[in-house]
C-alpha positions as CSV (number, residue, x, y, z in Angstrom):
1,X,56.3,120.7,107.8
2,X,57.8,119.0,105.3
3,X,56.6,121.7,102.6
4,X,58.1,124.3,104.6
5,X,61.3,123.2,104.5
6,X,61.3,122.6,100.7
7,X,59.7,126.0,100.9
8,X,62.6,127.4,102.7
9,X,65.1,125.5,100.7
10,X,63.8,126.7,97.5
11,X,64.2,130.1,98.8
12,X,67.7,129.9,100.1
13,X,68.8,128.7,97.0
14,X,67.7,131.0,94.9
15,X,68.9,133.9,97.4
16,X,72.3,132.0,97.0
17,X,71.7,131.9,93.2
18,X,71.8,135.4,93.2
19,X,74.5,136.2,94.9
20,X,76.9,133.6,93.7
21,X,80.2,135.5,94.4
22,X,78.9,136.9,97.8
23,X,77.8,133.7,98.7
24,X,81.0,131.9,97.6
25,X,82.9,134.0,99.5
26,X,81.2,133.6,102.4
27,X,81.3,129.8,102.4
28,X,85.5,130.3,101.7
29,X,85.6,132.1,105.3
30,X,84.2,128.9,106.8
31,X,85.9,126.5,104.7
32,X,89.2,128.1,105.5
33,X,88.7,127.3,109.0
34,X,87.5,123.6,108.5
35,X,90.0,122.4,106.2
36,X,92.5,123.9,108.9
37,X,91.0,121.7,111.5
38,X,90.3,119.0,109.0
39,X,94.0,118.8,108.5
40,X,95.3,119.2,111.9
41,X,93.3,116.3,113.3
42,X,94.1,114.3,110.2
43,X,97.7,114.7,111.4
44,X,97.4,114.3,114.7
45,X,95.4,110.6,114.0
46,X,97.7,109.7,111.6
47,X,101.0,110.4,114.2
48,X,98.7,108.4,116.3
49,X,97.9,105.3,114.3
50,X,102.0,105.2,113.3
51,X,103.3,104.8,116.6
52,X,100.6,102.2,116.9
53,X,101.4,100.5,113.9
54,X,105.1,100.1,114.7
55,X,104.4,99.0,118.5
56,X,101.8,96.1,117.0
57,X,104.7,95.7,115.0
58,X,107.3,95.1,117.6
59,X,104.5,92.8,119.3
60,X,102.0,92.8,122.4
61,X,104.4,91.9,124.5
62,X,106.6,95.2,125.2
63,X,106.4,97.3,128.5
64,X,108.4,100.2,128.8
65,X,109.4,101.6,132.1
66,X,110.2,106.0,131.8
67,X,110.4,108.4,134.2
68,X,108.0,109.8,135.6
69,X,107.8,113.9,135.8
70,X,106.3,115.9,138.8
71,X,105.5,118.5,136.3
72,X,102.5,119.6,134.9
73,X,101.8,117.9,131.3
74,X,102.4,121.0,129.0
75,X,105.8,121.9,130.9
76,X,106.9,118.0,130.5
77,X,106.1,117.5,126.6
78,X,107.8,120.6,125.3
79,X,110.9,119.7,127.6
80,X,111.1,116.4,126.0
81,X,111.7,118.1,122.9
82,X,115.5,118.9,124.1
83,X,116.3,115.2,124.4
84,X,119.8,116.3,126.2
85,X,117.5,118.2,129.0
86,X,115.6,115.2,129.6
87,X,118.3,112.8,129.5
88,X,119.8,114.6,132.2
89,X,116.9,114.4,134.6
90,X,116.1,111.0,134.3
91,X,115.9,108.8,137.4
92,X,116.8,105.7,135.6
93,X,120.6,103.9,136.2
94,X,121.6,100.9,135.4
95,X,120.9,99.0,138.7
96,X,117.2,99.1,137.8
97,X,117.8,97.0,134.5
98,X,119.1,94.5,137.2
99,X,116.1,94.5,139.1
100,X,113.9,94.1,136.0
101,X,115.7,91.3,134.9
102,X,115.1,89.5,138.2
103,X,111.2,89.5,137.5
104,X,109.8,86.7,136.3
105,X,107.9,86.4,132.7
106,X,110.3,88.5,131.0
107,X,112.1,87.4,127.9
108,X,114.3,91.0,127.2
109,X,115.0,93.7,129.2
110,X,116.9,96.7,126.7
111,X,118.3,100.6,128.4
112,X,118.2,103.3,126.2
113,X,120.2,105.7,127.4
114,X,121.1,108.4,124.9
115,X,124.5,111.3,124.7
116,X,124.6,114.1,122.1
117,X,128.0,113.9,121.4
118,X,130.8,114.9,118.5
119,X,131.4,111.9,115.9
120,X,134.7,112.0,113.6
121,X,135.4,109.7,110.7
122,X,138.6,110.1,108.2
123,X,136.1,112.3,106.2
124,X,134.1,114.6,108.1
125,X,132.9,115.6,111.5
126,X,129.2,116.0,113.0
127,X,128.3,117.9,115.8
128,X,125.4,116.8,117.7
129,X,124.6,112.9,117.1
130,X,122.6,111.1,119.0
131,X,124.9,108.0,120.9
132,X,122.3,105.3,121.5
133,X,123.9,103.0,125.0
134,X,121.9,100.0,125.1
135,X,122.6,95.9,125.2
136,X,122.5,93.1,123.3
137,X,118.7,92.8,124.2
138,X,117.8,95.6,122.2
139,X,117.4,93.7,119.0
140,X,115.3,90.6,120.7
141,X,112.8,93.6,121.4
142,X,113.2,96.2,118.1
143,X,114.3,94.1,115.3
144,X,115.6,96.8,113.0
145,X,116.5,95.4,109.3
146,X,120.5,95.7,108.6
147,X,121.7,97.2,105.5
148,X,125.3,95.8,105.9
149,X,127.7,93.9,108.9
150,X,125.7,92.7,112.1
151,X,124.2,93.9,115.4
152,X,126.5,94.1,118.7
153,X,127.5,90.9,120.5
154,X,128.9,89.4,123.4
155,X,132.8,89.1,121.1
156,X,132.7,92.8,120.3
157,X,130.2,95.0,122.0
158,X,132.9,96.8,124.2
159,X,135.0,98.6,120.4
160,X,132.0,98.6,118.5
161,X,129.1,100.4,117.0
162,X,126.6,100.8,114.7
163,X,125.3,103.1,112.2
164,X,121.9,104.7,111.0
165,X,121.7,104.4,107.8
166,X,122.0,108.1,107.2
167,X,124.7,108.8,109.5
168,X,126.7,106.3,107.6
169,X,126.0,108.3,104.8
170,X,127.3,111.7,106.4
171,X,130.3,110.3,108.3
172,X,131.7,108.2,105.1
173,X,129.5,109.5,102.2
174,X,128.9,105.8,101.8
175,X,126.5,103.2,103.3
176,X,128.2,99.9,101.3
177,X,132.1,100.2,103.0
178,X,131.4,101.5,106.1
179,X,131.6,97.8,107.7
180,X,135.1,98.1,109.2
181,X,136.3,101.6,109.3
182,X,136.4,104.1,113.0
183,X,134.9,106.6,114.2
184,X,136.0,108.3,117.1
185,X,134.1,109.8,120.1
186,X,135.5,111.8,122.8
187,X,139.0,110.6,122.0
188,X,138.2,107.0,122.4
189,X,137.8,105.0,118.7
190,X,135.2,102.4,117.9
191,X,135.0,100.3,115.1
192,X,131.6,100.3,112.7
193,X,130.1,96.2,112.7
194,X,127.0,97.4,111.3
195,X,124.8,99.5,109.3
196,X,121.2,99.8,109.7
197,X,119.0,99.6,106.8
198,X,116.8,103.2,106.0
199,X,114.0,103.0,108.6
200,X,112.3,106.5,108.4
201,X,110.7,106.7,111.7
202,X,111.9,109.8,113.2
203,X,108.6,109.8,115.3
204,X,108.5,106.7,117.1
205,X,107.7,105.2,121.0
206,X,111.2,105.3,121.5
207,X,111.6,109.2,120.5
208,X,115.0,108.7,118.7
209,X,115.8,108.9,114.9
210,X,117.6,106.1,114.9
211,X,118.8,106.9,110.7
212,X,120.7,109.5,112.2
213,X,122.0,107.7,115.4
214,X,125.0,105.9,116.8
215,X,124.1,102.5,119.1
216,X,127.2,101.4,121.3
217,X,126.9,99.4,124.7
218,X,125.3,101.0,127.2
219,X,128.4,100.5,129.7
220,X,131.1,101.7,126.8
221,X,128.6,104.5,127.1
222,X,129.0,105.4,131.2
223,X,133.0,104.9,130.9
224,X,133.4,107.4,127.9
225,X,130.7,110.1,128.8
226,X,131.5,109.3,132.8
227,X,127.9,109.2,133.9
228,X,124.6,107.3,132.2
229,X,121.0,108.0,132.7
230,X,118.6,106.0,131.2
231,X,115.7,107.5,129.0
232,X,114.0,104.5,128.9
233,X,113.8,100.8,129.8
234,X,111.9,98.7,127.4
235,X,111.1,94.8,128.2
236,X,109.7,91.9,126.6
237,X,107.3,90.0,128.3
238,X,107.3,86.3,127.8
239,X,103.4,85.9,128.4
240,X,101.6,88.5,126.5
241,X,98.7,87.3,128.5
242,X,99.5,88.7,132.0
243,X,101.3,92.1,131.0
244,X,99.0,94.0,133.7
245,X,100.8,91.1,136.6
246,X,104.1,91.9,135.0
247,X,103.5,95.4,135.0
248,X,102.6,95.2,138.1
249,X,105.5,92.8,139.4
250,X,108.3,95.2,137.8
251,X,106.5,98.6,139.1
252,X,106.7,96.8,142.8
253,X,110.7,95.5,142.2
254,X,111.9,99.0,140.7
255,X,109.9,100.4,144.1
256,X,111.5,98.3,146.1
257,X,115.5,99.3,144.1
258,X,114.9,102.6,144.5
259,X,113.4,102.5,148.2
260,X,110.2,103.5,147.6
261,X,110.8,106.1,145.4
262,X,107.8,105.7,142.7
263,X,108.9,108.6,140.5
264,X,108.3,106.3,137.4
265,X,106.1,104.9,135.0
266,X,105.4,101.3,133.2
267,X,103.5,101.4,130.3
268,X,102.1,98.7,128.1
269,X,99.5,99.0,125.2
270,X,98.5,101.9,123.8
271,X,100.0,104.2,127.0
272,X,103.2,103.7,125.2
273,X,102.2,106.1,122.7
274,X,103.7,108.4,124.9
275,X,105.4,110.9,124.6
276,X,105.8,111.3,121.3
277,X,101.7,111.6,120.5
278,X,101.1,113.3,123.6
279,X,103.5,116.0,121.9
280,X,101.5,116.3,118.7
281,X,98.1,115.9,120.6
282,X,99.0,119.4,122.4
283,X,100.7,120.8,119.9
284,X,97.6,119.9,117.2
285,X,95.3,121.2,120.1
286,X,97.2,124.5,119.8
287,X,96.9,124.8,116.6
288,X,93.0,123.6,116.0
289,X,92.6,126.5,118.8
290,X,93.8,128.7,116.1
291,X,92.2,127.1,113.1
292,X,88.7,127.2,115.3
293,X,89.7,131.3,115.7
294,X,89.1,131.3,112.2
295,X,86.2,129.7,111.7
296,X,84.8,132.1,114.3
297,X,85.7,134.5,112.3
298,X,84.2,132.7,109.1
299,X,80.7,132.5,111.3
300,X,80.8,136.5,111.6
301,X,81.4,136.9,107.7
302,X,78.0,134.5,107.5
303,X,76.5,137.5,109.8
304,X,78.1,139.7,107.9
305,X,76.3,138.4,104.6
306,X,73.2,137.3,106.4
307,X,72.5,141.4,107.5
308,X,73.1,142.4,104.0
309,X,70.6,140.5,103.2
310,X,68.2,141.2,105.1
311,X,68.4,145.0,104.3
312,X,68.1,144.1,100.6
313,X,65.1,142.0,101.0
314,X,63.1,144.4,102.9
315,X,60.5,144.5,100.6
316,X,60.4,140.8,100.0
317,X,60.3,140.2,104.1
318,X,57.0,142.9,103.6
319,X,55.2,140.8,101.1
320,X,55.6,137.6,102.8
321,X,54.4,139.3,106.1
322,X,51.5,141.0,104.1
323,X,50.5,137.8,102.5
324,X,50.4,135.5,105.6
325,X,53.8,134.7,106.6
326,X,54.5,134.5,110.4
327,X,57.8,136.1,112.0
328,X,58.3,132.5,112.5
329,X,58.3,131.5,109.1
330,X,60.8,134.7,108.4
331,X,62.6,133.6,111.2
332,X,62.7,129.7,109.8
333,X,63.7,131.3,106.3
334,X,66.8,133.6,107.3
335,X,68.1,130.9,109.2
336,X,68.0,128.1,106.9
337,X,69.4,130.5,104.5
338,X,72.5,130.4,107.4
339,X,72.5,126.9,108.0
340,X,72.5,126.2,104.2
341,X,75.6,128.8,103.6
342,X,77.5,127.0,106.7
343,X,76.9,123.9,105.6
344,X,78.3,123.9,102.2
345,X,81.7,125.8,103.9
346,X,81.9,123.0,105.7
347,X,81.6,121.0,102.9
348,X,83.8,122.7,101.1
349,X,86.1,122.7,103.9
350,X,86.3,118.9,104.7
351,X,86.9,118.3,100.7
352,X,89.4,121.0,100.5
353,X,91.2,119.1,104.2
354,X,91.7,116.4,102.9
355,X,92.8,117.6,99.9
356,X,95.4,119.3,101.6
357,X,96.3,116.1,103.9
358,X,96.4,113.4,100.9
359,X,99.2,116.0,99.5
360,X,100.7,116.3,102.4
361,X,101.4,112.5,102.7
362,X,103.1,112.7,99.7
363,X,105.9,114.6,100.8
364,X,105.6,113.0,104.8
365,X,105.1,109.6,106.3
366,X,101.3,110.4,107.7
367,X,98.6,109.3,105.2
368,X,95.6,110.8,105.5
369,X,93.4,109.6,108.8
370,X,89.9,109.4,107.4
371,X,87.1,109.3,110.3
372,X,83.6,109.6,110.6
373,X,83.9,110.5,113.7
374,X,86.1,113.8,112.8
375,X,83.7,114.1,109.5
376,X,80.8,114.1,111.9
377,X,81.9,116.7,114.3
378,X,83.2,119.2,111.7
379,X,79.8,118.9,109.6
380,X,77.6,119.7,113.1
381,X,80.2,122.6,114.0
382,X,79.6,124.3,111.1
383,X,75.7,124.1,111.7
384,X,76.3,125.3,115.2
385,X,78.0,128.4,113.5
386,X,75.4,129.0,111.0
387,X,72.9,128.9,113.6
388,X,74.8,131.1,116.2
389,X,75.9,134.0,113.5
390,X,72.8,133.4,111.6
391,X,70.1,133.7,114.9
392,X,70.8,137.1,114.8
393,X,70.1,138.6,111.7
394,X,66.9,136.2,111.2
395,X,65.6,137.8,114.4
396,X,65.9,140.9,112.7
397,X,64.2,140.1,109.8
398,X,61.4,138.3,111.7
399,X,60.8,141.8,114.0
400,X,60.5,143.8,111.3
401,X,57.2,145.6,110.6
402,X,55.7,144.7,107.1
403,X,54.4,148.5,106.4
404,X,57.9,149.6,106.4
405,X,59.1,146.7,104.7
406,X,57.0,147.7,101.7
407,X,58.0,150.9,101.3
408,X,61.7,149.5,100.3
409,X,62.5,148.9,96.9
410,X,65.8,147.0,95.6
């Protein structure tokens, strides 16, 4: 058996050999369509293993409580893409922070409620910005580093605000005097105590760019817009060893607030993630749907090639018969031809993936996510291709009669 296969790997290589363009070609259609799928799921892992990395950061001690959405997945993912939509919608008011904060084991309970409003300095204007309303808790839970000034507290949370870092930059076209000055929002004027440092994490748990928002008090926030909803309620436990009881104890008091209602959720662990890598796992889906079109179509150039062949080598497919050889062995030969053309596309492709990925880091927060898992499943696709587009042409070789065969010539 073992002879065989160095038989039929001998032979596919020199077939290859021969044909170096045709074949190289061939193993760029599959390649095309791995390194798309290579990079996709690189992507998708490394979104993945970000928001991970900053909620490890923050500790193992946060829950979050969201609302929860009747909706079917897809519909609810691409809608929280318009923050403003799902703002709107949310079930969350501040009488449920109250409740929350009556549960025992907890340490911090911070609202995130967020209003796209119009911010005016005495430079410039900026349509659009995110208003962050949340409390003094927020930065017990999220310590974010400040550039300049200090956080919001009990003397001056009511008139003041603070600044992403690039905001800062937009509103004053300065990050280092900003510490002082006003900005105004919806006619009421709020003085700038601090200035966060750069954090470049537009993709977080929290779904907020916070370098490009504006954090005020949550109840400044109600009186000036008229009406707050919460986006999200995260909490601090302060017993990281019984979040499933707290989870638990706040899921029963927020039930209990809202009268039963239980059209929320309270996450802890890695369901946090949500929904920021539940977006990019559907939206990576949609696209390795498309990248896996292509390496379809890949596995029909490999067809393609593989019936060339065969009509080429009709006189070589004679001999063999004439000699001994078994449609079997034919069979065994076209195929591993296939399988061998696949297989270096594939390899071709993973190389060429993360090629593409590593560069793309460069330019973007997500380093490459590296995985034998992912390295595993590309390299047996592409086998399954080259034996599924290559079956059919081997069958043909392998029912051919070896008197007509020999009367072909190259």
């Amino acid at each position: 058996m073992a002879l065989l296969l160095r038989t039929h790997y001998r032979l596919a290589k020199t077939a290859i050999k021969e044909n170096r363009t045709r074949s190289f070609l061939t193993c760029l259609g599959i390649a095309i369509g791995v390194a798309s799928i290579i990079l996709i799921l690189s992507l998708m892992g490394s979104i993945s293993n970000l928001i991970k990395g900053e909620i490890s950061e923050i500790g193992a001690d946060l829950i979050v409580v969201r609302p929860a959405s009747t909706k079917d997945t897809l519909t609810n993912i691409v809608e929280e893409l318009t923050s403003a939509n799902s703002f709107q919608k949310s079930n969350l008011v501040l009488d449920d922070v109250k409740a929350i904060k009556e549960v025992d084991n907890i340490s911090a309970v911070a609202p995130i409620a967020i209003s796209s409003n119009t911010i005016s300095s005495e430079k410039n204007t900026l349509n659009s910005i995110q208003v962050l309303g949340t409390n003094l808790d927020f930065i017990k839970i999220e310590s974010f580093p400040l550039r300049y000034g200090a956080f919001l507290t009990e003397n001056n949370e009511e008139n003041s605000v603070v600044l992403g870092h690039t905001l800062s930059l937009a509103l004053f076209n300065t990050i280092n005097s900003t510490v002082g000055k006003t900005v105004t929002i919806m006619g009421e004027k709020f003085m700038v105590v601090g200035v966060l440092d750069e954090i470049d994490k537009s993709i977080n748990f929290d779904n907020i760019d916070f370098d490009n928002a504006l954090i005020m008090n949550i109840a400044t926030l109600d009186k000036i817009t008229g009406s707050t909803q919460i986006q999200q309620i995260n909490i601090k436990a302060a017993n990281t060893d019984s979040l499933e009881i707290i989870s638990k104890d706040i899921e029963n008091a927020l039930t209990n607030q809202k009268l039963g209602d239980k059209s929320f959720s309270v996450s802890y662990g890695d369901m946090i993630t949500h929904p920021a890598s539940s977006l990019f796992t559907i939206v990576s889906g949609m696209l390795a749907t498309v990248a896996a079109i292509s390496l379809v179509v890949g596995g029909i150039g490999v067809m393609n090639i593989m019936l060339v062949s065969v009509a080429e080598r009709n006189h070589e497919i004679g001999v063999r018969k004439a000699v001994g050889a078994s449609s079997r062995n034919i069979l065994m030969q076209f195929l591993f031809e296939s399988l061998i053309l696949s297989l270096l596309g594939g390899l071709f492709g993973l190389i060429l993936g993360y090629i593409l990925a590593f560069l793309l880091s460069i330019v973007t927060p997500f380093a490459p996510y590296i995985s034998w898992e992912i390295i595993l499943i590309t390299l047996l696709t592409t086998l399954v291709i080259g034996i599924i587009f290559g079956i059919y042409p081997a069958l043909k070789a392998a029912s051919k009669n070896p008197i007509d065969s020999l009367k072909h010539y190259r």
